[in-house]
C-alpha positions in Angstrom: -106.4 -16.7 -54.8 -104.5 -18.1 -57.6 -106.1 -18.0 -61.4 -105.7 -21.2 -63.6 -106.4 -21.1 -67.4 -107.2 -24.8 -68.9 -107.8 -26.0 -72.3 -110.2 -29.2 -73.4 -111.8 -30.9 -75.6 -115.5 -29.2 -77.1 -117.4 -32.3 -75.4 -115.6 -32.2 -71.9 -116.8 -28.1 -72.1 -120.2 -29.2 -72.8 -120.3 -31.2 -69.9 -118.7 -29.0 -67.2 -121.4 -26.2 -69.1 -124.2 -28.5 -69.0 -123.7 -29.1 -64.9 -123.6 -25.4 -64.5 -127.0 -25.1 -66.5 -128.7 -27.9 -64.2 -127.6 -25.7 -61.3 -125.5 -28.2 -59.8 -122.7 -25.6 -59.6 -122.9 -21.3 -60.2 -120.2 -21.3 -62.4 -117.2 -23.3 -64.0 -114.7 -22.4 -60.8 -117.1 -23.8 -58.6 -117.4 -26.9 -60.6 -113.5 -27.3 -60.4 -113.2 -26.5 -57.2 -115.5 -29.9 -56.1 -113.8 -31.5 -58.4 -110.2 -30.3 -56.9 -111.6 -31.1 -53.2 -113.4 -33.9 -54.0 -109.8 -35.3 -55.6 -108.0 -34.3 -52.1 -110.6 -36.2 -50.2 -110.3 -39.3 -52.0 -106.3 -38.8 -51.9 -106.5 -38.8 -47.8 -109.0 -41.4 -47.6 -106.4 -43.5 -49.7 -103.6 -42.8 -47.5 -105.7 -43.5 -44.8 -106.7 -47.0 -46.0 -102.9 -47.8 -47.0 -101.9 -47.0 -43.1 -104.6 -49.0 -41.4 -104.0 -51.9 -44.0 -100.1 -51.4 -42.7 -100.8 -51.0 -39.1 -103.4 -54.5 -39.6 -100.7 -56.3 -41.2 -97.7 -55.6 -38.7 -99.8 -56.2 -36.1 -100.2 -59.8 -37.7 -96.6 -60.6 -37.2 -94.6 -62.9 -39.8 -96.5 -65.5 -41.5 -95.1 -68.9 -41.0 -96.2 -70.0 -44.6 -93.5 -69.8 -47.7 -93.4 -66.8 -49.6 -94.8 -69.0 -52.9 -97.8 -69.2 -50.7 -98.6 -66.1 -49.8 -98.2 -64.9 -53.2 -100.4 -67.9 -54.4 -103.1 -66.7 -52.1 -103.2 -63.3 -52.8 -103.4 -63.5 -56.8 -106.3 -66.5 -56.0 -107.7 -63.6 -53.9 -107.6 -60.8 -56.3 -108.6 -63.0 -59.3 -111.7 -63.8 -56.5 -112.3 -59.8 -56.4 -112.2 -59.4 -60.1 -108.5 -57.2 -59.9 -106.5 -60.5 -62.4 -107.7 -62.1 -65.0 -107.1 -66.3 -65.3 -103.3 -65.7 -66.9 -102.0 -63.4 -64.4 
């Protein structure tokens, strides 16, 4: 097992201390080792998400519509979901 030193800021050591004193975790390792695999989880599930999104998409084939309108769709789409604001 490797050992890691880290440095941070007063209140971010409070916090990870303050978890520790609520019993959420033993000690600071275990705290950053949830936060480590929690981080490799998320990481995977991303890929994962990216290749079904792929796999979904060529599975659609090629759109017949211009690419203008494909690009007009998806930024009405993501201004829908909240991701662009009006000017984008």
């Amino acid at each position: 097992m490797s050992r890691l030193t880290i440095s941070m800021p007063d209140p971010m050591s409070d916090w990870v201390e303050s978890q520790i004193t609520a019993g959420r975790y033993g000690n600071v390792s275990e705290y950053f080792r949830d936060l480590v695999r929690r981080d490799q989880e998320r990481s995977i599930g991303a890929i994962a998400e990216l290749r079904a999104l792929m796999e979904r998409a060529e599975a659609g084939g090629i759109s017949p519509r211009a690419l203008d309108d494909v690009l007009s769709a998806a930024r009405e789409e993501a201004r829908q979901r909240g991701l662009l604001n009006g000017a984008d």
